[in-house]
LOMARLO-401724 format. One record per residue (C-alpha): residue in one letter; y, z, x. Coordinates in pm, 1 decimal, decimal comma, padded with zeros to 6 digits, m for minus. Layout:
<pts>
PT A Y Z X $
...
</pts>
This chain:
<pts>
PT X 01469,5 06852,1 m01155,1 $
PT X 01441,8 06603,8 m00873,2 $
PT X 01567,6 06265,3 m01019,8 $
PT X 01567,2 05938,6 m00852,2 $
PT X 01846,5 05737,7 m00993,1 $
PT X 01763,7 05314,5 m00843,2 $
PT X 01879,4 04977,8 m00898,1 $
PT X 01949,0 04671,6 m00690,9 $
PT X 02305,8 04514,9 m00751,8 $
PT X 02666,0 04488,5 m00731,9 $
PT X 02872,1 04793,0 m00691,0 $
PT X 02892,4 04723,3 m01092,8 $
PT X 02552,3 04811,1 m01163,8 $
PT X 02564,0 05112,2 m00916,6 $
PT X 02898,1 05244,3 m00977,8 $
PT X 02756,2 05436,2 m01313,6 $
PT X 02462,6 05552,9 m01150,2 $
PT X 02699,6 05718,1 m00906,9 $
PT X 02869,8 05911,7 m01217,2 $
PT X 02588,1 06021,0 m01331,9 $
PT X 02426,3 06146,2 m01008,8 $
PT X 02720,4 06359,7 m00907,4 $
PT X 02729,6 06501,1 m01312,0 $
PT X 02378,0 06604,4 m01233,3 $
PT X 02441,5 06745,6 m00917,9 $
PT X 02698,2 06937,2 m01083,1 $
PT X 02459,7 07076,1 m01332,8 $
PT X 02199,9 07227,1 m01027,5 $
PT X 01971,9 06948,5 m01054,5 $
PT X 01846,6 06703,4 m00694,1 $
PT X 01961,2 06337,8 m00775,0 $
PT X 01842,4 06108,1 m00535,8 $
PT X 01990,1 05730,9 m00467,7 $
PT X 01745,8 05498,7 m00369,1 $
PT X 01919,2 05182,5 m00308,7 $
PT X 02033,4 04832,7 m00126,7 $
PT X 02117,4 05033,3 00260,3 $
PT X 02440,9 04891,8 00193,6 $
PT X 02550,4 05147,2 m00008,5 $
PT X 02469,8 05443,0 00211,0 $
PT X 02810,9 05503,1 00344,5 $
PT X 02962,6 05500,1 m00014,8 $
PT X 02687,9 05721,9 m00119,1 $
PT X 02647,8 05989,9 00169,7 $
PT X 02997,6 06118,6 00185,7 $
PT X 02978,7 06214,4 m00181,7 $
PT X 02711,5 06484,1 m00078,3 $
PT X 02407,6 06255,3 m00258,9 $
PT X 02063,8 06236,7 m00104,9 $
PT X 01993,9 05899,4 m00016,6 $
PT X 01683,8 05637,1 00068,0 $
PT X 01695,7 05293,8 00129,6 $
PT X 01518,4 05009,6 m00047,3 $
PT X 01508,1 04650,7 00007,3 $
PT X 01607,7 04407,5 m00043,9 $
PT X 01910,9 04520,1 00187,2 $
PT X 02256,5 04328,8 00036,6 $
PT X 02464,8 04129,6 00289,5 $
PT X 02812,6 04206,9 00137,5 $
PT X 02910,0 03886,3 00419,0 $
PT X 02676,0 03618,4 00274,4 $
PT X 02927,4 03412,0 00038,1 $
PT X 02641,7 03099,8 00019,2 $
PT X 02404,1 03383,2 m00162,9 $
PT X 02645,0 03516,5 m00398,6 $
PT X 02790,9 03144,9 m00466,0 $
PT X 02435,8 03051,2 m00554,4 $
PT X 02357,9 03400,0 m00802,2 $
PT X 02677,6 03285,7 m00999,1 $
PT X 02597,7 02951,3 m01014,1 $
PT X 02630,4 02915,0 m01427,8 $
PT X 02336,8 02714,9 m01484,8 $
PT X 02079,1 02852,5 m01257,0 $
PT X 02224,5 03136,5 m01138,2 $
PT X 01985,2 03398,9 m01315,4 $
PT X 01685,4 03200,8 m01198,1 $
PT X 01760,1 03176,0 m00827,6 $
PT X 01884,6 03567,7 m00808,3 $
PT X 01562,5 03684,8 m00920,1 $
PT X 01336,6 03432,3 m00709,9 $
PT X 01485,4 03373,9 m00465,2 $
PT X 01654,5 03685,0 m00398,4 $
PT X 01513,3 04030,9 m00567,5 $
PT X 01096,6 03872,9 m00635,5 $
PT X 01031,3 03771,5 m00244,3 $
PT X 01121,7 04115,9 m00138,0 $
PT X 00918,8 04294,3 m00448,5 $
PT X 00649,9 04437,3 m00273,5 $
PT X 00900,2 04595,7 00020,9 $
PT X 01097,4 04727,6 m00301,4 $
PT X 00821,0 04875,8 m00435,7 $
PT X 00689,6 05061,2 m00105,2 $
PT X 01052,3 05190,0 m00076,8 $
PT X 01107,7 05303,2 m00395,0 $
PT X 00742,5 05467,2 m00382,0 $
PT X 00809,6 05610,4 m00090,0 $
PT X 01148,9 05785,6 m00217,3 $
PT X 00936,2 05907,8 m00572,8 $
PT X 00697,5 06102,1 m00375,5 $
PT X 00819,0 06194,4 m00015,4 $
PT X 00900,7 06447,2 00072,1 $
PT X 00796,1 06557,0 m00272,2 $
PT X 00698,7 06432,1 m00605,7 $
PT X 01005,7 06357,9 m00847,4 $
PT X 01018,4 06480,1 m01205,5 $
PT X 01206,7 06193,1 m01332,1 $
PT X 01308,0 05800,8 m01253,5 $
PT X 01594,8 05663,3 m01375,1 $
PT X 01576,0 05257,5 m01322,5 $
PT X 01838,9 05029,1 m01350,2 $
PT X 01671,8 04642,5 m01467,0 $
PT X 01702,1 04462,2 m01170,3 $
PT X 01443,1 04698,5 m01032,7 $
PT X 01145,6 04536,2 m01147,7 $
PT X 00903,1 04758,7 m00903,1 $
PT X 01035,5 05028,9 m01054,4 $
PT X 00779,1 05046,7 m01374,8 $
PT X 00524,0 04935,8 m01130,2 $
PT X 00578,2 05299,9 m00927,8 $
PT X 00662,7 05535,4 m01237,3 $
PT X 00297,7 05360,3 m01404,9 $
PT X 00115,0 05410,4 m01033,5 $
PT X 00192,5 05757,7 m01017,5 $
PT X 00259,2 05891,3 m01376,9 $
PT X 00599,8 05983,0 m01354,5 $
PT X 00838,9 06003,5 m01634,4 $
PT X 01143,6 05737,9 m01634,6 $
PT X 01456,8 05632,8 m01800,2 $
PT X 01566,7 05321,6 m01807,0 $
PT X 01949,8 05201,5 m01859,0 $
PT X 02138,3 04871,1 m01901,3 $
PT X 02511,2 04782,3 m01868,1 $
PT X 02598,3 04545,5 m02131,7 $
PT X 02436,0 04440,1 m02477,8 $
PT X 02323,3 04125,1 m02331,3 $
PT X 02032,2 04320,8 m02156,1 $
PT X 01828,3 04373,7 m02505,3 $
PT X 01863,5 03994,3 m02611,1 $
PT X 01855,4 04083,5 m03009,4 $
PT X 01811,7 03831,4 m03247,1 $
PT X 02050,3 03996,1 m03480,0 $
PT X 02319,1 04023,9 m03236,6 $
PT X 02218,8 03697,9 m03020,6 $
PT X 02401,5 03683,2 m02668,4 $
PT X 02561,3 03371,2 m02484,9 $
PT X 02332,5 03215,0 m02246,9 $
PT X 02503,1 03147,4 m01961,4 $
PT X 02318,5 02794,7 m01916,1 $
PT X 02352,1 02681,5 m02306,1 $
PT X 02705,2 02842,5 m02444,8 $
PT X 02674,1 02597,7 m02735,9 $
PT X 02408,4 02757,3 m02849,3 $
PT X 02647,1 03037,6 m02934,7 $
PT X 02881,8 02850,7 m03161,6 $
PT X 02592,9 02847,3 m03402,0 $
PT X 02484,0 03227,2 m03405,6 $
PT X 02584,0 03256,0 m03763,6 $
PT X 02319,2 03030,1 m03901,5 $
PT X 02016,6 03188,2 m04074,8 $
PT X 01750,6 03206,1 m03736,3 $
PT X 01974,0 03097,0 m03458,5 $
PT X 01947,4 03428,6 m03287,2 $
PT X 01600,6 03375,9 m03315,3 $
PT X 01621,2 03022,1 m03159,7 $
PT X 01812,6 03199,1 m02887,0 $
PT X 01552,5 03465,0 m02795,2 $
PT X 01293,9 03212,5 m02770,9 $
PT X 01473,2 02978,3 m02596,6 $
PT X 01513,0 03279,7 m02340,6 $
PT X 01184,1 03377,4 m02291,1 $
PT X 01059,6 02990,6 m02306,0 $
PT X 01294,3 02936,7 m01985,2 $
PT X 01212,0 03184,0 m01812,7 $
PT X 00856,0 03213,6 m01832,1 $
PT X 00717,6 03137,4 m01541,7 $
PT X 00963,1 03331,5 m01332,1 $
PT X 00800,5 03676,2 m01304,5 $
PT X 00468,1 03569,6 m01216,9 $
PT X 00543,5 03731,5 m00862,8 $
PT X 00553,0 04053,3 m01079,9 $
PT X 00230,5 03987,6 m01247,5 $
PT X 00053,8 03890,3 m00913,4 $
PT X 00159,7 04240,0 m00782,3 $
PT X 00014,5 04373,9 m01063,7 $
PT X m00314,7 04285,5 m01018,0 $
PT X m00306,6 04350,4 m00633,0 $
PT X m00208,1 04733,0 m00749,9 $
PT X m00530,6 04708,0 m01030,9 $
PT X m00293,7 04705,8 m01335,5 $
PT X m00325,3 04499,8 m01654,0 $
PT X m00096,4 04203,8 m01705,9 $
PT X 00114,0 04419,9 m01888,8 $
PT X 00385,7 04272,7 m02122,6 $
PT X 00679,4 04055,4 m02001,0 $
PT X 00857,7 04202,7 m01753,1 $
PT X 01210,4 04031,9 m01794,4 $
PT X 01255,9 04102,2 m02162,8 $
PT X 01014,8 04412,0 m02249,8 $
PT X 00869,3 04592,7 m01997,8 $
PT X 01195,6 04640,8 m01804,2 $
PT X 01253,2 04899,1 m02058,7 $
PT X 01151,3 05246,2 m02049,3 $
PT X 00879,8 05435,0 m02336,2 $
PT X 01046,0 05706,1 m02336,8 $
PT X 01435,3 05683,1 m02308,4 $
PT X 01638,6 05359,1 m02271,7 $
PT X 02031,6 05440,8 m02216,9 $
PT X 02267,8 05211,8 m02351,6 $
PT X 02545,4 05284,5 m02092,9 $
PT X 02828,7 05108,5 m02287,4 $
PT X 03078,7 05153,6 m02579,4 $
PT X 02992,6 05126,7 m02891,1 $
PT X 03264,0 04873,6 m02929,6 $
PT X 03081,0 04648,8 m02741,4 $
PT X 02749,2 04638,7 m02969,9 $
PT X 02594,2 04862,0 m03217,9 $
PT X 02203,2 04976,5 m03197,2 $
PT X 02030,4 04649,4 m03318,9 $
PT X 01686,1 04693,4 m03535,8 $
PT X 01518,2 04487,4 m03261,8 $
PT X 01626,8 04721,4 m02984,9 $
PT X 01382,9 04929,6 m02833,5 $
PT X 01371,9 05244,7 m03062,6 $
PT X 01409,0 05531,9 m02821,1 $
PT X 01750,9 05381,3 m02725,8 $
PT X 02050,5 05573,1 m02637,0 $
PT X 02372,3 05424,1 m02663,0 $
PT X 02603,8 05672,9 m02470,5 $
PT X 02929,5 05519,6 m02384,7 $
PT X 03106,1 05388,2 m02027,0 $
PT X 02958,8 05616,0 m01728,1 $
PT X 03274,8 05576,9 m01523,5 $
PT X 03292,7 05568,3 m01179,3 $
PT X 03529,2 05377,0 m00879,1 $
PT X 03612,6 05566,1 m00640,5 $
PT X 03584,3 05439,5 m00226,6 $
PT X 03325,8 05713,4 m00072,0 $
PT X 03551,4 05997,5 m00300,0 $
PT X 03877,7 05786,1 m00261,0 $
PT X 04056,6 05746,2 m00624,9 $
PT X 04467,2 05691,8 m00452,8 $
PT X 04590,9 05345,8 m00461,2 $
PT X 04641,2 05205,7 m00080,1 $
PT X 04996,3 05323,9 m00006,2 $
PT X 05159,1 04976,5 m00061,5 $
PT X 04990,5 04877,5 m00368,8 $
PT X 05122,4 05215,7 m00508,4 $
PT X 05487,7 05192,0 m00364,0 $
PT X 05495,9 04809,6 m00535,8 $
PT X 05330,7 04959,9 m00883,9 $
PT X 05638,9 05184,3 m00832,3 $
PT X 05876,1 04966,6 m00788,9 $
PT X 05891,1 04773,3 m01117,6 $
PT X 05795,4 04631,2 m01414,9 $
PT X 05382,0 04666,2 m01472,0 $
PT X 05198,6 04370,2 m01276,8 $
PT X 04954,1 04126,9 m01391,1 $
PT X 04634,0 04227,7 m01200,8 $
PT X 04392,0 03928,2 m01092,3 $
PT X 04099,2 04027,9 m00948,6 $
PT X 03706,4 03934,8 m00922,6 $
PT X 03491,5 04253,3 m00913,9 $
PT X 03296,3 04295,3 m00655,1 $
PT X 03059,8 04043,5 m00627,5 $
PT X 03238,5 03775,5 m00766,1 $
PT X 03537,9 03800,9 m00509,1 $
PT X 03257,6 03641,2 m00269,4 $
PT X 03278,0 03364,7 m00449,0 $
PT X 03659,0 03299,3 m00543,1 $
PT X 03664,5 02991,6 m00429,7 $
PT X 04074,8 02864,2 m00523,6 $
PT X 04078,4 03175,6 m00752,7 $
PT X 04349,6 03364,0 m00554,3 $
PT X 04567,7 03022,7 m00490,6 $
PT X 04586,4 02934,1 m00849,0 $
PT X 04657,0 03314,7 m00945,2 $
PT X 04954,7 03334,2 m00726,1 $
PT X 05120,0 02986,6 m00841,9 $
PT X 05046,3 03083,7 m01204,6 $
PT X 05230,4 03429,1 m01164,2 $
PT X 05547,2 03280,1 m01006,4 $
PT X 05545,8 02982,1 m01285,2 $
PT X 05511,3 03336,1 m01530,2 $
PT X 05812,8 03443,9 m01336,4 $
PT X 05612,7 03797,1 m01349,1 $
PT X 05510,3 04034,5 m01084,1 $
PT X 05178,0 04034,3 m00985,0 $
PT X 04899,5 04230,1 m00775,3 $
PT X 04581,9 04016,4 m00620,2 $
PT X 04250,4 04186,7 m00531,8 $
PT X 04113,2 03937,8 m00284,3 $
PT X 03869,0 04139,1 m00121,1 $
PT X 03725,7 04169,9 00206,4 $
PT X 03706,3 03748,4 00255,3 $
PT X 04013,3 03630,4 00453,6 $
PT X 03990,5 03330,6 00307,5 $
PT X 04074,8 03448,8 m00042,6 $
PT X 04468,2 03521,1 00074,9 $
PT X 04643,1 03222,8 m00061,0 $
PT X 04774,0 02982,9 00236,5 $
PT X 05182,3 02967,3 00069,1 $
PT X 05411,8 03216,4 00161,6 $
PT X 05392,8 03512,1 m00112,3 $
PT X 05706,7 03613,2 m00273,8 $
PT X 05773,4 03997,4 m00279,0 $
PT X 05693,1 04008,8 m00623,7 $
PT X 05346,2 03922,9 m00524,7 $
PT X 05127,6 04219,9 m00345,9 $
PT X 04794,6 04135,4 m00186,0 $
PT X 04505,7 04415,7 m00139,4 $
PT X 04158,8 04415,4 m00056,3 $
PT X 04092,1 04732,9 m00302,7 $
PT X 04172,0 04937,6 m00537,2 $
PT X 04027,7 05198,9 m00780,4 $
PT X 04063,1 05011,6 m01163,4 $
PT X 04142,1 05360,0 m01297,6 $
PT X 04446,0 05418,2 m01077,9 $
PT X 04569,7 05041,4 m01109,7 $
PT X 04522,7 04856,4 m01469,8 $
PT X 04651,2 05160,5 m01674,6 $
PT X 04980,4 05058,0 m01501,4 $
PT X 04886,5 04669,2 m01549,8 $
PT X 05067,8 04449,9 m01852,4 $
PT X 04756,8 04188,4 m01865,6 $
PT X 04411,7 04191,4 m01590,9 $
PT X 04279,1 03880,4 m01523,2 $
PT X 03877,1 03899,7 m01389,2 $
PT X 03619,9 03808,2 m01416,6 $
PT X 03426,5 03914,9 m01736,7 $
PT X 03180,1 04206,3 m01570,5 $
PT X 03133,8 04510,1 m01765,8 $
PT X 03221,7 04765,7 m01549,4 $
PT X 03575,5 04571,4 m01511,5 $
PT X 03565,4 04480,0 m01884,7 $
PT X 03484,0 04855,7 m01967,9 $
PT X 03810,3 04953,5 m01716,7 $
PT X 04026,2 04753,3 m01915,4 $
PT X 03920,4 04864,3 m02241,6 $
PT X 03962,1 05238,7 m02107,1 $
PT X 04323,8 05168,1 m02007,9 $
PT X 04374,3 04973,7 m02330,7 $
PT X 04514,1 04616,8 m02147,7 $
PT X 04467,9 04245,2 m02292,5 $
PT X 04261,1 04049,1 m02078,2 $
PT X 04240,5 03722,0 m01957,5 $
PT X 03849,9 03635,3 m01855,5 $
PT X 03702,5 03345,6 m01610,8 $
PT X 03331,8 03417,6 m01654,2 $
PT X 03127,9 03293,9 m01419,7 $
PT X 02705,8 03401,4 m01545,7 $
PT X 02479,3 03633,4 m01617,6 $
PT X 02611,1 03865,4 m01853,5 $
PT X 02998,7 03747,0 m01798,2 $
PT X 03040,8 03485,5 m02108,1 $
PT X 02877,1 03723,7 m02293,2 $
PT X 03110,8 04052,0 m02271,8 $
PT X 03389,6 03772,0 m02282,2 $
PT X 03312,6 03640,3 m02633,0 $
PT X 03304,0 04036,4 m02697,0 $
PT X 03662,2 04115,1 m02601,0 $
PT X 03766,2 03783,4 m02753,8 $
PT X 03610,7 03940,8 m03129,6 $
PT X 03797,0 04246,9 m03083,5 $
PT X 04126,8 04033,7 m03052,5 $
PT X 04216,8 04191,3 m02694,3 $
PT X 04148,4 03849,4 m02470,5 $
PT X 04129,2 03501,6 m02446,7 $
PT X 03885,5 03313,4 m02211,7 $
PT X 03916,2 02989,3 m01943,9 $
PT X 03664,4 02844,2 m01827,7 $
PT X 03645,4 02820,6 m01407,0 $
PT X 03675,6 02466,0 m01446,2 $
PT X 04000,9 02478,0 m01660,7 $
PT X 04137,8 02767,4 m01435,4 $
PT X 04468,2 02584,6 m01291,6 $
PT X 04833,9 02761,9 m01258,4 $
PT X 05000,0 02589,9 m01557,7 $
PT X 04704,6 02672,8 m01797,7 $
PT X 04681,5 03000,3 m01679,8 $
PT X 05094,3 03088,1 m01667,8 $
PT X 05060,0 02908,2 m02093,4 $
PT X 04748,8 03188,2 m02149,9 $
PT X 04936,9 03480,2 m01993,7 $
PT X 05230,2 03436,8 m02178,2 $
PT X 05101,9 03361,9 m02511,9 $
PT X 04896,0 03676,5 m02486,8 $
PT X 05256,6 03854,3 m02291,4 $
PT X 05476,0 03740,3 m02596,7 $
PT X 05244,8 03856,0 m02862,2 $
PT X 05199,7 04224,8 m02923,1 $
PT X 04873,3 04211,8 m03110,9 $
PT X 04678,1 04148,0 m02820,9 $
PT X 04872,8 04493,3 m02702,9 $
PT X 04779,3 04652,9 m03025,8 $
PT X 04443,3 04539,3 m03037,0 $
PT X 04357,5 04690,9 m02706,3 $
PT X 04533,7 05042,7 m02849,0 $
PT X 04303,9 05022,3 m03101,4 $
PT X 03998,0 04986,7 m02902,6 $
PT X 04109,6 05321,6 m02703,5 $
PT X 04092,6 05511,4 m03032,8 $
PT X 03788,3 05334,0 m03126,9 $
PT X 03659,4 05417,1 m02811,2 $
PT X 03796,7 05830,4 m02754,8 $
PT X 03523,0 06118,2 m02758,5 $
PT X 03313,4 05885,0 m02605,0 $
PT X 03145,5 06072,9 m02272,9 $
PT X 02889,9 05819,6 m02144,0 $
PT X 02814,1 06080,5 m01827,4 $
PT X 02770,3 06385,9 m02031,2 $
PT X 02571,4 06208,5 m02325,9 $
PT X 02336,3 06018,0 m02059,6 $
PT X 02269,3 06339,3 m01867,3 $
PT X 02204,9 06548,9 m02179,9 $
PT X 01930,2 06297,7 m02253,9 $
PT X 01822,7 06311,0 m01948,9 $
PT X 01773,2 06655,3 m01935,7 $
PT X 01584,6 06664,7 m02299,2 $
PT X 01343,7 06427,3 m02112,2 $
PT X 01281,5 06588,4 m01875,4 $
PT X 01211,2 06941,5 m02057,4 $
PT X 01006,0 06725,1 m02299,3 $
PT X 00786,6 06579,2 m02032,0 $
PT X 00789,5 06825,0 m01745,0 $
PT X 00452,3 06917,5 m01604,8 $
PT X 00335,5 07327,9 m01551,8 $
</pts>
C-alpha cells in the first residue's frame, strides 16, 4: 500500500511516525512523510519518501515556542495563531502528497493536522488517526489536567467532575476552530462535528500510541480505538551512538542525573540549565545537561568536570545509564524513561505535560515542581529524597514489567494493514 503518514509538531509527535514508517517499509509497503520541511533532512537519509507541508517550523524562533508553552494560553495561541492561519496551505500540501503522483490507499494523521480529515473526506480515502498521550481523548471517566485550571484536577474524584472538565474544555475552546469550519464550507462540506475534540479522530481506526500504563481504553473513547503501546524512535538521521564525550563521561563513573527539555521545550529553557547545574553540585552528584542547539542555554559559571554539557543525545542510549532524568513532562521523554525504568523529576510546562506528570506521579516513579518553584536548593531536596529512597527505583522496575511484550510498532502496523485489506478498493 501507499501510506501517507502526517502531522505538524515537535520531533515528539513525529518521532513515532518515523518508527512506524520504516516498520512499514520493512514489510514492502510505500510510506510517505508529509511534513513541517524541517524535517526533511532527518527524514531523507533514512530512505523515506518525503513532501513538504506548511506550516514550515522555524526550529530558531524561541518567541514562538515561548508563546505555545505559555501555561495558560498556550494551546489557544498554537492553534490560531500558529497551525489555523496556514490551514488552507496545509491542506493543498497534504492534498497534493495523497494524490500526486498517485492516489494513496491509506492516511495516517497525527491531531495537529486538522486538514487532514478535510483531504481523506474530499477524496474518499481511508485514514487512521493516532494520538500520543491519554490527554488527547479528554474522557470524563479518566478526566485530564487542564493546563490553564490544574485545580480542577484535585477534584476528579467527585461524582461528575470529569464531566465538569470536558465541558469546561469544549466551552473554552469553542470558538477556536471556526477557521476549520469556514474552510469547510469553501470546500462544500457540512459543518461537520467539532473538530478539536471529535472529528480529529478517525471512523475507522484510532491508535492509541502509548502504554497501557499510562491509561486504559475509557467507555467514552472512540470505539474503534487501538491502544498499541510506545512506537519508539530517536535516532539523528539513523544516528543511535552517544556523541563521543557524553559516552566517555557515562563511562567514567557513577550513573548521571540527566536534565533535559525535549525538543521543543529546550527553546524555551529560560534559567532551566543554570538552576540544573547549581542543583547537581549542591547534590554533590554527577550530572549530564541537554541544552540544545540555543547558546544561551550553557550556564554562564564555570562547570565542574562532573558536569558534561551536550546539545543531543538519543534517550535510548543515555537514561538507561541515568540514576534520576529531570524534563520536562512530554510523552515521548516520559515514555523513554519508563522504557529504561528511571524515577523522574518533571517541570511541566502545557499542553499535555501536567497531565502525563500527575500520571508518573500515580505510578509512584516521580515527583513534580512547578517552573515557578524550580530553584537549585528545591531541586537538590527533590533529587535526593527520590535518590535516598529505593521505591521510587522499584516503582519504575515495576512499570518495565508492567510494560514488557508491549510492541507499539508491530501492533500499530498490524492494524494498519487489517485496514487497509478491509477497505482497499479493486
Amino acid at each position: 500500500m501507499r501510506i501517507v503518514l502526517s502531522n505538524i509538531g515537535t520531533f515528539g509527535d513525529i518521532n513515532p511516525l518515523i518508527a512506524l514508517a520504516l516498520e512499514l517499509k520493512r514489510r514492502g509497503h510505500v510510506p510517505v512523510m508529509a511534513l513541517p520541511a524541517v524535517y526533511q533532512p532527518k527524514i531523507e537519509p533514512l530512505g523515506l519518501a518525503f513532501r513538504a507541508i506548511r506550516p514550515d517550523i522555524d526550529p530558531t524562533n524561541n518567541a514562538l515556542v515561548e508563546m505555545v508553552y505559555d501555561i495558560r494560553h498556550g494551546t489557544e495561541h498554537g492553534l490560531r495563531n500558529f497551525l489555523f492561519p496556514a490551514l488552507r496551505q496545509t491542506y493543498d500540501d497534504l492534498l497534493a502528497a495523497a494524490t500526486q503522483p498517485e492516489r494513496a490507499d491509506l492516511l495516517l494523521l497525527g491531531e495537529l493536522n486538522y486538514a487532514g480529515p478535510l483531504v481523506a473526506e474530499v477524496t474518499g480515502i481511508p485514514w487512521a488517526s493516532y494520538v500520543l498521550a491519554p490527554l488527547s481523548f479528554f474522557s470524563a471517566f479518566d478526566p485530564p489536567v487542564l493546563p490553564p485550571y490544574p485545580r480542577l484536577a484535585r477534584a476528579d474524584k467527585l461524582a461528575g467532575m470529569g464531566r465538569v472538565i470536558k465541558r469546561v474544555a469544549r466551552f473554552v475552546s469553542r470558538k477556536w476552530p471556526e477557521p476549520i469550519y469556514e474552510l469547510r464550507r469553501e470546500l462544500g462540506l457540512a459543518h461537520g462535528p467539532n473538530p478539536l475534540f471529535d472529528a480529529k479522530h478517525s471512523p475507522y481506526l484510532v491508535l492509541a500510541l502509548f502504554s497501557r500504563v499510562l491509561g486504559e481504553k475509557q467507555k467514552d473513547w472512540p470505539a474503534n480505538t487501538l491502544i498499541t503501546g510506545f512506537c519508539f524512535y530517536d535516532a539523528d538521521a539513523g544516528n543511535s551512538a552517544l556523541p563521543p564525550h557524553l559516552e566517555e563521561f557515562v563511562d567514567a563513573g557513577e550513573p548521571p542525573v540527566v536534565f533535559t527539555l525535549g525538543s521543543a521545550a529546550v527553546l524555551a529553557a529560560g534559567d532551566f540549565y543554570e538552576v540544573s547545574a547549581r542543583a547537581a553540585q549542591r547534590l554533590g552528584r554527577r550530572a549530564v545537561l541537554l541544552i540544545g542547539s540555543d547558546p544561551r542555554n550553557k550556564p554562564n559559571q564555570p562547570l565542574p568536570d562532573s558536569i558534561c554539557v551536550a546539545e543531543y543525545a538519543p534517550y535510548s542510549a543515555l537514561f538507561s545509564r541515568s540514576a534520576v532524568v529531570v524534563h520536562q513532562g512530554g510523552v515521548g521523554t516520559t515514555a523513554q524513561c519508563l522504557r529504561a525504568g528511571k524515577p523522574m523529576l518533571i517541570m511541566p510546562y502545557s499542553h499535555d505535560q501536567p497531565d502525563n506528570a500527575r500520571r508518573m506521579r500515580r505510578l509512584g516513579v516521580s515527583h513534580t515542581i512547578q517552573k515557578a518553584a524550580y530553584k537549585p536548593a528545591r531541586v537538590a531536596r527533590k533529587l535526593a529524597a527520590m535518590l535516598n529512597q529505593p521505591k521510587f527505583a522499584h516503582n519504575a522496575a515495576d512499570v518495565v514489567a508492567q510494560m514488557h511484550g508491549e510492541n507499539g510498532v508491530k501492533t500499530a502496523c498490524n492494524a494498519l494493514e487489517a485496514l487497509y485489506a478491509k477497505t482497499k478498493r479493486p
